[in-house]
ZADO-1210 file (C-alpha; in nm, 4 decimals, padded with zeros to 6 digits):
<atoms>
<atom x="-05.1832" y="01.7746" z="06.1740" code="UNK" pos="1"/>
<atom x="-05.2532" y="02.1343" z="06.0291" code="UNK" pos="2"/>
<atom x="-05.0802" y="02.2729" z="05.7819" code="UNK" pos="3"/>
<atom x="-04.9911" y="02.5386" z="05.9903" code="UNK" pos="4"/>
<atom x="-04.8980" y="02.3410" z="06.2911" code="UNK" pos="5"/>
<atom x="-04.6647" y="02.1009" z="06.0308" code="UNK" pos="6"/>
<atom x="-04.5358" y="02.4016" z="05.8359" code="UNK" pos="7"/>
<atom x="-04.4277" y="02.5508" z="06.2233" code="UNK" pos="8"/>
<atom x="-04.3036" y="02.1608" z="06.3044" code="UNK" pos="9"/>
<atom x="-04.0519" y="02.1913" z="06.0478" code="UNK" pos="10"/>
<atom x="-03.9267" y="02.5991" z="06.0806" code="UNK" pos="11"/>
<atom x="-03.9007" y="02.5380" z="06.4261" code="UNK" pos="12"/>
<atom x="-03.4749" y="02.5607" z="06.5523" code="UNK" pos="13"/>
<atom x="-03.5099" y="02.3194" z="06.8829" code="UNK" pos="14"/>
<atom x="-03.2278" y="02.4932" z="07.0027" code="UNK" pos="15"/>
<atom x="-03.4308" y="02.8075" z="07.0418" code="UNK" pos="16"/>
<atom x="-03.6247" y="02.6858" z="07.2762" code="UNK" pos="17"/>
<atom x="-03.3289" y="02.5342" z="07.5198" code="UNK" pos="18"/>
<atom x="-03.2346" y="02.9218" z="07.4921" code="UNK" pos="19"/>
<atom x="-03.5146" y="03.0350" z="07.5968" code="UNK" pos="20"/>
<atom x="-03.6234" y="02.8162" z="07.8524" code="UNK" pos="21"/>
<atom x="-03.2939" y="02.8994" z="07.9819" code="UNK" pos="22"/>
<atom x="-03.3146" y="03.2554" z="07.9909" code="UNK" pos="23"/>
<atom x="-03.6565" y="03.2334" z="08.1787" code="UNK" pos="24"/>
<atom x="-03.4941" y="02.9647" z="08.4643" code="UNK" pos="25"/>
<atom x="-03.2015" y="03.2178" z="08.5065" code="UNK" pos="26"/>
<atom x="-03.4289" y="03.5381" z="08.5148" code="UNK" pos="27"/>
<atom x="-03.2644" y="03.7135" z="08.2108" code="UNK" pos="28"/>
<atom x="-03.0868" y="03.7338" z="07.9110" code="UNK" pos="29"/>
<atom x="-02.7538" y="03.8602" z="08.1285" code="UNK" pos="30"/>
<atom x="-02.7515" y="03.5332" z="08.3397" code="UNK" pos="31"/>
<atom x="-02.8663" y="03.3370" z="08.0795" code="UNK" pos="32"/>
<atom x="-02.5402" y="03.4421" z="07.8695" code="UNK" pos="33"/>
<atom x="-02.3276" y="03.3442" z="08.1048" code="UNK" pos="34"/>
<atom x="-02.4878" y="03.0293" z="08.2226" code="UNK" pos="35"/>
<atom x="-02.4615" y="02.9216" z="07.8137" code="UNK" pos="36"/>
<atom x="-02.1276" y="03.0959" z="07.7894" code="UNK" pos="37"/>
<atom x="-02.2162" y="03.3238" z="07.4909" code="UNK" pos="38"/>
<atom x="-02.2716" y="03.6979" z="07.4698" code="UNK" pos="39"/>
<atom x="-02.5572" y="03.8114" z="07.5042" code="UNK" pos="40"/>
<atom x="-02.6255" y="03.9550" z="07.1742" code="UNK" pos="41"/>
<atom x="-02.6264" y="03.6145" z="07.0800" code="UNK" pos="42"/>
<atom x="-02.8744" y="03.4991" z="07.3263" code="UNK" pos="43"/>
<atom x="-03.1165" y="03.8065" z="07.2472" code="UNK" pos="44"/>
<atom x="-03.0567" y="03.7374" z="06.8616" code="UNK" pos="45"/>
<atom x="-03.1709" y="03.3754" z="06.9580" code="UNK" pos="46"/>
<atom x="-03.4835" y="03.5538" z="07.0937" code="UNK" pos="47"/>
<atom x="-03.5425" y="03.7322" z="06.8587" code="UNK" pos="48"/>
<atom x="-03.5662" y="03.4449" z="06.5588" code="UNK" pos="49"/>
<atom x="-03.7508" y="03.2454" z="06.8219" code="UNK" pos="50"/>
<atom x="-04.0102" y="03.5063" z="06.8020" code="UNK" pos="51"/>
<atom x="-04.0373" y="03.5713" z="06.4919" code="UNK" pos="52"/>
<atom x="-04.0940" y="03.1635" z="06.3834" code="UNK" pos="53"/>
<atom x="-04.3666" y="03.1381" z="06.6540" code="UNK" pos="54"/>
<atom x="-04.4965" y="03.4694" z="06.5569" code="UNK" pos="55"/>
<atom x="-04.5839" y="03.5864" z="06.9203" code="UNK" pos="56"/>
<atom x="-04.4139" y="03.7826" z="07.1858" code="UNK" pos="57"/>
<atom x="-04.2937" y="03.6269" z="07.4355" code="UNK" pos="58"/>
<atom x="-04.0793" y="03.8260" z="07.6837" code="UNK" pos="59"/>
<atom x="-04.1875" y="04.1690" z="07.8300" code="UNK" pos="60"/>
<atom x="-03.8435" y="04.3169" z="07.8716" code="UNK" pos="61"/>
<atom x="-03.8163" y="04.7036" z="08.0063" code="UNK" pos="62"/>
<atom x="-03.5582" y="04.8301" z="08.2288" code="UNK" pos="63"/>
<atom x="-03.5938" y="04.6968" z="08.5621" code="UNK" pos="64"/>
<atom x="-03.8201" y="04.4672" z="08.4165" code="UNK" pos="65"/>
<atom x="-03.8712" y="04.0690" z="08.3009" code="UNK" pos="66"/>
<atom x="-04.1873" y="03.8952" z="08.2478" code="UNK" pos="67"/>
<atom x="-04.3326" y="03.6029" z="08.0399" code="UNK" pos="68"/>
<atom x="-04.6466" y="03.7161" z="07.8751" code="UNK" pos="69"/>
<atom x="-04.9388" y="03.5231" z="07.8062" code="UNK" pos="70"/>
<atom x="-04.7719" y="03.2937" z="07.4864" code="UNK" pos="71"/>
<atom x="-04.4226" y="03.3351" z="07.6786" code="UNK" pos="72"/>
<atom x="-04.5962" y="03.1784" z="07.9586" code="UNK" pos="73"/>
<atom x="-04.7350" y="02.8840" z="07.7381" code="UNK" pos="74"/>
<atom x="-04.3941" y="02.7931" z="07.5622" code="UNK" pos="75"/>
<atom x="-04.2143" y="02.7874" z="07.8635" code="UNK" pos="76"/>
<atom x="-04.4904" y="02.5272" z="08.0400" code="UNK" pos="77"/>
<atom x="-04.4260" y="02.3498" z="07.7246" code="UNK" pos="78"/>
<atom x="-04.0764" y="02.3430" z="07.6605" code="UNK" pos="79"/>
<atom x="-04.0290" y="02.2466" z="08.0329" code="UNK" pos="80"/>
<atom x="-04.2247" y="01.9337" z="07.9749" code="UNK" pos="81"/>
<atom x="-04.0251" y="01.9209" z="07.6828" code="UNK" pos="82"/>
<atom x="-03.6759" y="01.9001" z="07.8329" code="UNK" pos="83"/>
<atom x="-03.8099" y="01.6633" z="08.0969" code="UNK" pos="84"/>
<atom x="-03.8518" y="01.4026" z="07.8252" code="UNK" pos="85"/>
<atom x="-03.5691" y="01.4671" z="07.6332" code="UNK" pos="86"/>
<atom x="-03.3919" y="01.3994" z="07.9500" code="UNK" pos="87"/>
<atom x="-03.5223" y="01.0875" z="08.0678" code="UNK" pos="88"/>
<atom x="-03.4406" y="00.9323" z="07.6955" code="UNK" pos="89"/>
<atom x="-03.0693" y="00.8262" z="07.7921" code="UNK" pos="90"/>
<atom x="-03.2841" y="00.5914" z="08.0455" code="UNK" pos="91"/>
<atom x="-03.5299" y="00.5263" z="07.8623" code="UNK" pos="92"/>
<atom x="-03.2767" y="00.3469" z="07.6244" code="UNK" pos="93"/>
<atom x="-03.0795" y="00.1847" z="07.8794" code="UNK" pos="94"/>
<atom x="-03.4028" y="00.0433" z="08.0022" code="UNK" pos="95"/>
<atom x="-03.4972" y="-00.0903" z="07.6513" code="UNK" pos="96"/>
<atom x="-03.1158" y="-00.2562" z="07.6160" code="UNK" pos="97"/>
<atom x="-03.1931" y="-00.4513" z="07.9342" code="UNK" pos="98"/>
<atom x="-03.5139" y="-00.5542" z="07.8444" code="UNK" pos="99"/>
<atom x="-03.4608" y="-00.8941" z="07.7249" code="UNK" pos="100"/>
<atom x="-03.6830" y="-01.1242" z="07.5515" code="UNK" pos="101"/>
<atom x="-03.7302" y="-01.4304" z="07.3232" code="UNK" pos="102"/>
<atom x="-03.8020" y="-01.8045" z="07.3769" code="UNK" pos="103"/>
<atom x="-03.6017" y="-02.0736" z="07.5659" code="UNK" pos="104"/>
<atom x="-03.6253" y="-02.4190" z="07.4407" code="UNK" pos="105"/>
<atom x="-03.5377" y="-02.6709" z="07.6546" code="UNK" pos="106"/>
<atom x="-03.4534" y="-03.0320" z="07.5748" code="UNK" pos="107"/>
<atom x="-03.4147" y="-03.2276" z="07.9002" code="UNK" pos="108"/>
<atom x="-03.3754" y="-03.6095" z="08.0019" code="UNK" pos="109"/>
<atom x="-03.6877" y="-03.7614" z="08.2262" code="UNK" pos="110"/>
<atom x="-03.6992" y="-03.6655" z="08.6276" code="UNK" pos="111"/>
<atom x="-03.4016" y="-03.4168" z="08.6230" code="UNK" pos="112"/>
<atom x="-03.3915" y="-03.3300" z="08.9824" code="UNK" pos="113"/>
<atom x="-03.1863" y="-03.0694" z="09.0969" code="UNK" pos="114"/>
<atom x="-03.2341" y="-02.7823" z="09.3115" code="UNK" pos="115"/>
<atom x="-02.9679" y="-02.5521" z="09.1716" code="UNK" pos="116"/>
<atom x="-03.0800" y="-02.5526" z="08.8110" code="UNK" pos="117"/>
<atom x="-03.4535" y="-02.4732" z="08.9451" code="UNK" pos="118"/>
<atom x="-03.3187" y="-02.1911" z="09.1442" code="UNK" pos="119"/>
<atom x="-03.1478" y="-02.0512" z="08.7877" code="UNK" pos="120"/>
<atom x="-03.4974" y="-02.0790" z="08.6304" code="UNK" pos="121"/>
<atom x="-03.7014" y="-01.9280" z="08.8923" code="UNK" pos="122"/>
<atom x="-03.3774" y="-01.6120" z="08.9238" code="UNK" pos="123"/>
<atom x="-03.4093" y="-01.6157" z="08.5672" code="UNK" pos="124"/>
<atom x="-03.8164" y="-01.5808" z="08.5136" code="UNK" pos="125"/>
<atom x="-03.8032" y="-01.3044" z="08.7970" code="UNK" pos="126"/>
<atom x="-03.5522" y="-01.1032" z="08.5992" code="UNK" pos="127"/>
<atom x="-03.6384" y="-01.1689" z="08.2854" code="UNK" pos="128"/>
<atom x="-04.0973" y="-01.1717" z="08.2508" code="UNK" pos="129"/>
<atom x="-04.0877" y="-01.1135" z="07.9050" code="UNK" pos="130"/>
<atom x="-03.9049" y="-01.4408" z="07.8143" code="UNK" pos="131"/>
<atom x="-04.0940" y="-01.7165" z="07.7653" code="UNK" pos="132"/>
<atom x="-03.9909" y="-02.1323" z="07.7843" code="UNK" pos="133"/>
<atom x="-04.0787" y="-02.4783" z="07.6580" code="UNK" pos="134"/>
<atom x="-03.9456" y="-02.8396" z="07.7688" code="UNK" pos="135"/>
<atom x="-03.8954" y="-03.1514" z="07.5600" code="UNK" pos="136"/>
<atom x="-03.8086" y="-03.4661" z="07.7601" code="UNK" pos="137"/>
<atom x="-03.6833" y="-03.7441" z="07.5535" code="UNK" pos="138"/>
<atom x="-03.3779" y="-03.9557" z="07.5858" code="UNK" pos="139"/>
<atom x="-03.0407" y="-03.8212" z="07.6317" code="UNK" pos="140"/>
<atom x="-02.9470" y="-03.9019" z="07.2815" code="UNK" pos="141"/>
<atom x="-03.2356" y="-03.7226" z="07.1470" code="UNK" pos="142"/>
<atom x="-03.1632" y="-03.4610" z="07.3569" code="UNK" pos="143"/>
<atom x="-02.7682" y="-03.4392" z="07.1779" code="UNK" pos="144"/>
<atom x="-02.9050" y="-03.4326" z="06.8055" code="UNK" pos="145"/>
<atom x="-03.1553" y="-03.1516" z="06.9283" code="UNK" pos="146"/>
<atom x="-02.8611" y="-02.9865" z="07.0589" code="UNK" pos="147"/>
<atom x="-02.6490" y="-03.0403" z="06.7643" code="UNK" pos="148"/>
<atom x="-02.9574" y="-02.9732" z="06.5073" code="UNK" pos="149"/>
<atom x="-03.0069" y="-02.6515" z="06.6670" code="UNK" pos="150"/>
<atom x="-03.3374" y="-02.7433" z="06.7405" code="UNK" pos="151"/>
<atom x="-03.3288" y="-02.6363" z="07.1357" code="UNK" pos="152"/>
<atom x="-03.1467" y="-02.3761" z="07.3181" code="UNK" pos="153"/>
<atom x="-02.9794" y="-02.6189" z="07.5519" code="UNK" pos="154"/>
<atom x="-02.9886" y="-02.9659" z="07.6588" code="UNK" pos="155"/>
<atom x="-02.9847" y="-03.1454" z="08.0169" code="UNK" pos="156"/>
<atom x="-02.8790" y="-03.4639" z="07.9780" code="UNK" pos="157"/>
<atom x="-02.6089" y="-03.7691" z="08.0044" code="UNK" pos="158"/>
<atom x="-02.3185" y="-03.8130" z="07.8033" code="UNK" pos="159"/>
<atom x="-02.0964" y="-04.1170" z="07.7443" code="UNK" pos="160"/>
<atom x="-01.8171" y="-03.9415" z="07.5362" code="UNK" pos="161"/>
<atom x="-01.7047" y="-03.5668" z="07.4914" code="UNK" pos="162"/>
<atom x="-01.8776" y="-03.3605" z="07.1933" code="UNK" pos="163"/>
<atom x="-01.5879" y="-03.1733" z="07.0538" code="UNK" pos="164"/>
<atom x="-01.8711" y="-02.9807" z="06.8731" code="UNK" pos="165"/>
<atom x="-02.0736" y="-02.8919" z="07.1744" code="UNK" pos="166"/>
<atom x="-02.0356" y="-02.7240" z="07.4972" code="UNK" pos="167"/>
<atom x="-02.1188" y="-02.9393" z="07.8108" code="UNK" pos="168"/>
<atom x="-02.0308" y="-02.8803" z="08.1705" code="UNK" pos="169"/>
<atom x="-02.1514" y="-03.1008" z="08.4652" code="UNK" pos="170"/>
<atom x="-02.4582" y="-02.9779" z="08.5910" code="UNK" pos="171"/>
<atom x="-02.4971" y="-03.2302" z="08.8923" code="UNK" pos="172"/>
<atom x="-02.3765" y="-03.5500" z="08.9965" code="UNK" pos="173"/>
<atom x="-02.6236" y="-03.8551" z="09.1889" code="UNK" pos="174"/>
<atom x="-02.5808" y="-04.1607" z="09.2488" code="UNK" pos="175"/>
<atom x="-02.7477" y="-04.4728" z="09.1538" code="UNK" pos="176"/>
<atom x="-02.8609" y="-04.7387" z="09.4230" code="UNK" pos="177"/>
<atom x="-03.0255" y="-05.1202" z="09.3861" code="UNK" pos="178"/>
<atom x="-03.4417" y="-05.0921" z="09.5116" code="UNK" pos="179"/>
<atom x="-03.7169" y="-05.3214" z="09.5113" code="UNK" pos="180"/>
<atom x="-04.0753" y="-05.2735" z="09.5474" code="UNK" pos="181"/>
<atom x="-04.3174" y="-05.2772" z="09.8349" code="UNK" pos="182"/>
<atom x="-04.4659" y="-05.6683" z="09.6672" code="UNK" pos="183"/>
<atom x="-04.1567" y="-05.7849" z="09.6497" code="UNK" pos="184"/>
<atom x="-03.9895" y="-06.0630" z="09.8633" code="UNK" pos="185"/>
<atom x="-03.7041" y="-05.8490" z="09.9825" code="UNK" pos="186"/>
<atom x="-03.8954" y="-05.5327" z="10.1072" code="UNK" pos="187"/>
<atom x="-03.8980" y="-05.4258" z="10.4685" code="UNK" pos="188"/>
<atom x="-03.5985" y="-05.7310" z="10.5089" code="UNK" pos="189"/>
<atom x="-03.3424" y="-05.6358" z="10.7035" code="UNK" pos="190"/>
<atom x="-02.9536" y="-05.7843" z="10.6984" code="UNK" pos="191"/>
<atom x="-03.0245" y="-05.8427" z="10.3164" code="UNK" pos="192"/>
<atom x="-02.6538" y="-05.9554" z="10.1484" code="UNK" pos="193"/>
<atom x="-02.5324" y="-05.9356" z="09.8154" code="UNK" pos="194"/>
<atom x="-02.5905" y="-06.2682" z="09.7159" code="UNK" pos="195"/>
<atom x="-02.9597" y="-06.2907" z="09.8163" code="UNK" pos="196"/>
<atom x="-02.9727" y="-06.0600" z="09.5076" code="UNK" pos="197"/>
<atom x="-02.8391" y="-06.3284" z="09.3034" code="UNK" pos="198"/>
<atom x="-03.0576" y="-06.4397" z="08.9997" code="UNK" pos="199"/>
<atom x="-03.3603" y="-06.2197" z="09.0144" code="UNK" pos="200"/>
<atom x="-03.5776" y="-06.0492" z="08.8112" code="UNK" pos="201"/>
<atom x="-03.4200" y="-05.7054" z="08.6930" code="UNK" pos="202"/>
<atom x="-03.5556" y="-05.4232" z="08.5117" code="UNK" pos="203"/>
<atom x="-03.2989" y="-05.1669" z="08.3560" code="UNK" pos="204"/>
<atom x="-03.2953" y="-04.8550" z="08.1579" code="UNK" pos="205"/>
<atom x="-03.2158" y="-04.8588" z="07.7825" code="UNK" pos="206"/>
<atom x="-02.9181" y="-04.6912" z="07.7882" code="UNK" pos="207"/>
<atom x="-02.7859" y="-04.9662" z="08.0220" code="UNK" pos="208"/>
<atom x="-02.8137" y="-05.2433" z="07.7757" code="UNK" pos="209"/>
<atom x="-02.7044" y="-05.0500" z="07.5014" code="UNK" pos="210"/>
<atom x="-02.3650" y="-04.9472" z="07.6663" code="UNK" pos="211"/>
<atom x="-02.4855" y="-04.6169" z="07.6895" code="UNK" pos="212"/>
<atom x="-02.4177" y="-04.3415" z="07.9150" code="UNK" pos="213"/>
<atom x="-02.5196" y="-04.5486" z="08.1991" code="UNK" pos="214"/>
<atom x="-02.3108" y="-04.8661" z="08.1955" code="UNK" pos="215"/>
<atom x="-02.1761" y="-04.8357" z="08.5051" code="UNK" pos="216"/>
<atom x="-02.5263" y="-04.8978" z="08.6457" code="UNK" pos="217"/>
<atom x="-02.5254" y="-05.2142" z="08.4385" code="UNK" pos="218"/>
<atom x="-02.2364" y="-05.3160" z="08.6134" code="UNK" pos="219"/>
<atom x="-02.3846" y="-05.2417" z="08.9306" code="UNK" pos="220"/>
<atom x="-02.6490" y="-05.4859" z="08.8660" code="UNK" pos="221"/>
<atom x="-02.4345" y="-05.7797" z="08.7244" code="UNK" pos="222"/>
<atom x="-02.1971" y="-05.6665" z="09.0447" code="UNK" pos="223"/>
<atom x="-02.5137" y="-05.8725" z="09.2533" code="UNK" pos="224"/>
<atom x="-02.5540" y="-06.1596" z="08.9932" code="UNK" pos="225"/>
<atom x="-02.8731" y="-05.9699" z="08.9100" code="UNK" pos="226"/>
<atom x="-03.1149" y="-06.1798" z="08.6361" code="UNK" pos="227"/>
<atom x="-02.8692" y="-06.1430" z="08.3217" code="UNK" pos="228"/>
<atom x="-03.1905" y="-06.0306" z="08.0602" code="UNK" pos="229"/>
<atom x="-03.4353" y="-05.7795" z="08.2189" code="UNK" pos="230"/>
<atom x="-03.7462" y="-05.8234" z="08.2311" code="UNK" pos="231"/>
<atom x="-03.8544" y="-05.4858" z="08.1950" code="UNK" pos="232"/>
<atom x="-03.6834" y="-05.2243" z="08.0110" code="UNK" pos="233"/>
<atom x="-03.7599" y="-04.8314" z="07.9975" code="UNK" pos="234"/>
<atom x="-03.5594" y="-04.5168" z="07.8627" code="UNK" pos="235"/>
<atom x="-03.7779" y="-04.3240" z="08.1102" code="UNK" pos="236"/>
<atom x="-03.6968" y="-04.2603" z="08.4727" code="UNK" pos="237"/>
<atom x="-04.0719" y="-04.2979" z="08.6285" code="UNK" pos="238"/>
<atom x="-04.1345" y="-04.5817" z="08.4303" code="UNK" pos="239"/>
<atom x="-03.8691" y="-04.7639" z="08.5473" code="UNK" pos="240"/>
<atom x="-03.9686" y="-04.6410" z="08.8778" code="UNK" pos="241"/>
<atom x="-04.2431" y="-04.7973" z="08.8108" code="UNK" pos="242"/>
<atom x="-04.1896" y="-05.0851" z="08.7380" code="UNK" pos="243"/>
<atom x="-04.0084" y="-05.1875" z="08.9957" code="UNK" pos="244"/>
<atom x="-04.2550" y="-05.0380" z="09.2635" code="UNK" pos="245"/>
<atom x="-04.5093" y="-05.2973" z="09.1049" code="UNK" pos="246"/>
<atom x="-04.2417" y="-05.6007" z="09.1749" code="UNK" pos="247"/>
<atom x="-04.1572" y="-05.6710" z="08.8038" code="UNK" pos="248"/>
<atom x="-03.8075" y="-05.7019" z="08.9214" code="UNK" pos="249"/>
<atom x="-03.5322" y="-05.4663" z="09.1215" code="UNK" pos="250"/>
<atom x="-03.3776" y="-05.1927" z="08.9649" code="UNK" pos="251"/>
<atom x="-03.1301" y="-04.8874" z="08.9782" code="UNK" pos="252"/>
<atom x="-03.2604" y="-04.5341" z="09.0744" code="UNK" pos="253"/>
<atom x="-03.0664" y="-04.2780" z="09.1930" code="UNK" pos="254"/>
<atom x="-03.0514" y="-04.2067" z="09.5692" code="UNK" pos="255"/>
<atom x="-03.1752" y="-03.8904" z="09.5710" code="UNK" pos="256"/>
<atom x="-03.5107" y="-03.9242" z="09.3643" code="UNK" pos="257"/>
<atom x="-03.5399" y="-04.2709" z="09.5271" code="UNK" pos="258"/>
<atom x="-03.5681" y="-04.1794" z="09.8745" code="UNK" pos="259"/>
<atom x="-03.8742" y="-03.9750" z="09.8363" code="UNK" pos="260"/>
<atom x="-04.0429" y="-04.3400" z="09.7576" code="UNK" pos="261"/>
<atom x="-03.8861" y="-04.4795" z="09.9848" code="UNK" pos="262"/>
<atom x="-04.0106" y="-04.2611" z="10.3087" code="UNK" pos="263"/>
<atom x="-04.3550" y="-04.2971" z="10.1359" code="UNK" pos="264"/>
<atom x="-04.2770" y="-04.6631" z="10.1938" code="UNK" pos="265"/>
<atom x="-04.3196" y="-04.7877" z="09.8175" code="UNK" pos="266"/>
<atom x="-03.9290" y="-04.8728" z="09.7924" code="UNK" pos="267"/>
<atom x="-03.6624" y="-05.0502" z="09.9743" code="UNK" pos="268"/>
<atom x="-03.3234" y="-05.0000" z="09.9366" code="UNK" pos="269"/>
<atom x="-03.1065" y="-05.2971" z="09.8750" code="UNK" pos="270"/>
<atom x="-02.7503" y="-05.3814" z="09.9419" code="UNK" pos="271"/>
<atom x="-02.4284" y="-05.2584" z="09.8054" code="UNK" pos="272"/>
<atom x="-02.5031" y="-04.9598" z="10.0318" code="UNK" pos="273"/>
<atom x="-02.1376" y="-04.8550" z="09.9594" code="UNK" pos="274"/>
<atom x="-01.9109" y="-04.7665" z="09.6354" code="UNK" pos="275"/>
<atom x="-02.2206" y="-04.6781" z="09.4305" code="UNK" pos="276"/>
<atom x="-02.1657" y="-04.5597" z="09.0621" code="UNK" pos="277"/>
<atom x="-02.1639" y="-04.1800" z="09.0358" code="UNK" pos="278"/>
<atom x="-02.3468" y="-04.0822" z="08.6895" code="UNK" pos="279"/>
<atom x="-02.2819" y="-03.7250" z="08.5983" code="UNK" pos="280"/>
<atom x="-02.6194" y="-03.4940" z="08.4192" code="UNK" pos="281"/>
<atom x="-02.4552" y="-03.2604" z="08.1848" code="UNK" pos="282"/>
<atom x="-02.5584" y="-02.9040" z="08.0885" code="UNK" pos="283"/>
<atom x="-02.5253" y="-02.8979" z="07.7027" code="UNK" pos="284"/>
<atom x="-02.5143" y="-02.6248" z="07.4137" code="UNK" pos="285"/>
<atom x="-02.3998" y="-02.5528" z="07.0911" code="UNK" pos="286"/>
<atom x="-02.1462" y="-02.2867" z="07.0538" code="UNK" pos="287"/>
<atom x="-02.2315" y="-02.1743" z="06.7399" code="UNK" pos="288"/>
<atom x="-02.6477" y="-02.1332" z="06.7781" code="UNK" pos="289"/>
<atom x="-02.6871" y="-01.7790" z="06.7000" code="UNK" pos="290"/>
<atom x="-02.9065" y="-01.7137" z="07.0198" code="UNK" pos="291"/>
<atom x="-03.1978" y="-01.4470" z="07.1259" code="UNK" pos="292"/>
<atom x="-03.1410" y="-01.1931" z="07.4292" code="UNK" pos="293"/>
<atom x="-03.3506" y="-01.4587" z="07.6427" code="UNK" pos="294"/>
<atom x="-03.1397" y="-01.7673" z="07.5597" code="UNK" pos="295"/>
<atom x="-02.7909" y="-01.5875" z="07.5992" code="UNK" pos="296"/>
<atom x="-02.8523" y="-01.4293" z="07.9423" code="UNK" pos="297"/>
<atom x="-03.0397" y="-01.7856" z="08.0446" code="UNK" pos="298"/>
<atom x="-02.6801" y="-01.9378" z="07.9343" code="UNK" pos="299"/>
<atom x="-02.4643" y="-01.7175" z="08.0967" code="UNK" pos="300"/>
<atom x="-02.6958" y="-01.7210" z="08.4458" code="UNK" pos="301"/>
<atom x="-02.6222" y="-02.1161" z="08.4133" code="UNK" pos="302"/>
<atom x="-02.2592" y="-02.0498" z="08.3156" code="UNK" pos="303"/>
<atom x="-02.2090" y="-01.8476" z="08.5977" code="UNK" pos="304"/>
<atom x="-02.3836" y="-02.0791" z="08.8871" code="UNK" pos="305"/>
<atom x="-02.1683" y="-02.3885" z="08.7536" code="UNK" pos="306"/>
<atom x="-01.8128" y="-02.1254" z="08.8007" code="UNK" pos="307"/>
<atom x="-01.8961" y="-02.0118" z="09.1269" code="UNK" pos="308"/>
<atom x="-02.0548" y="-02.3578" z="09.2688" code="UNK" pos="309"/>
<atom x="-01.8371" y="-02.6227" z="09.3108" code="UNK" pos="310"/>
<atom x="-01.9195" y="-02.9386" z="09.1909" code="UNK" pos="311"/>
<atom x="-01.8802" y="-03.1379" z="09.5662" code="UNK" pos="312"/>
<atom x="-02.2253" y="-02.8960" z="09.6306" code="UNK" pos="313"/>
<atom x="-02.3978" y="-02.9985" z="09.2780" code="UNK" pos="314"/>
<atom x="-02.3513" y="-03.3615" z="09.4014" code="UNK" pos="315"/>
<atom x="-02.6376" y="-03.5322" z="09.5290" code="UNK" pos="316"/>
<atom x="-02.5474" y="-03.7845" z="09.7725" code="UNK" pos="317"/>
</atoms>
């Protein structure tokens, strides 16, 4: 910037020019007084020190007569683009407050399926483009000291006990049923009863041995006299779906990730068809995480869908 140009930056009353663009929109000093509610020896004294800072004439005034001259003309095209600007600030800034941004870390067990927390993300990464997102899966104990540790943003996992230090809701409920694999001897049998169950091969998840979070599947197994000692154990979901689709034993699965197998015809469900155990998948956060724009709004998005769903419609049957 010139020295000139700076030195004029800093002499220059911004009010002077609302006056004056005023007094050119209203066609005279006489309006222009009344539209600012002032006399007009204020307005033309305005004018007049407006004049004398950009050192140029800038209204041709004679009785009769108003016109702009030549640097009148130039202001006003200026000061017009000026006061567009200044008015589109208030939202400009509202704009800018809802902008929201940051990263969302994710700590989630294996094969979480369910439809309504995939609809929050894909609401959520349509509203918000600027946020960006990262998953850890790992078992649901891992998931808790992550949680706790402040390490992730929130957690989607199961849970044995309350956490009076963390905030968990039910985010779904499914339900776990007995399947063997397309080698096995049961498959494509029909009539099958409990007690041709009795004594074989089982393979489990960890957290059913360890009288974790899923013991009721546990029971569900020794409910058919299932092999007492597994024969293949696995704290992920696929794995275990594995496993048993290769004929290392039968195993629990919930339904509704099961049946997707089990149309491809690579499973076959097995008897108790009835009084299955329902194992809840918890949405989990700490309270006190001090979080980013991205992670609060993701939290209160989820917050909101679990308050206005009700649970009978986040339970996968």
């Amino acid at each position: 910037m010139r020295t000139y140009e700076e030195r004029f930056l800093w002499r220059l009353d911004w009010n002077l020019l609302r006056t004056f663009t005023i007094v050119v929109e209203q066609g005279g000093i006489t309006r222009a007084a009344e539209f600012l509610n002032l006399s007009q020896p204020t307005v033309s004294s305005a004018l007049k020190r407006l004049e004398d800072t950009v050192e140029k004439r800038l209204l041709d005034r004679r009785p009769g007569h108003f016109a702009l001259t030549t640097a009148g003309e130039t202001l006003y095209r200026e000061s017009h683009l000026l006061f567009g600007s200044i008015s589109r600030i208030p939202s400009l800034m509202a704009a800018a407050e809802n902008l929201v941004t940051g990263h969302i870390s994710i700590a989630m067990t294996s094969h979480v399926t369910c439809p309504h927390f995939d609809t929050i993300l894909q609401q959520f990464s349509r509203t918000y483009p600027e946020a960006t997102y990262s998953i850890a899966v790992t078992e649901s104990a891992d998931v808790l000291s992550r949680i706790r540790q402040n390490q992730a943003t929130f957690g989607v996992c199961l849970m044995r006990e309350d956490d009076p230090s963390l905030e968990a809701s039910i985010l779904y409920r499914e339900f776990f049923g007995l399947f063997c694999g397309i080698s096995h001897e049961l498959f494509g049998r029909t009539n099958i009863k409990p007690e041709d169950l009795s004594g074989k091969q089982s393979v489990s998840f960890q957290t059913e041995i360890e009288n974790g979070p899923l013991f009721l599947v546990r029971q569900l197994r020794e409910r058919v006299h299932l092999h007492s000692e597994p024969r293949g154990v696995s704290a992920n979901l696929p794995e275990v779906s594995r496993m048993i689709i290769q004929g290392l034993g039968i195993g629990a699965l919930p339904v509704h990730i099961a049946s997707r197998e089990v149309d491809a015809g690579l499973l076959w469900a097995l008897p108790p068809q009835d009084d299955l155990p329902a194992i809840d998948i918890h949405f989990v956060y700490n309270p006190r995480r001090s979080l980013n724009p991205a992670e609060a709004a993701f939290i209160r998005m989820m917050s909101e869908m679990l308050r206005d769903t009700s649970l009978e419609e986040r339970t996968y049957r």
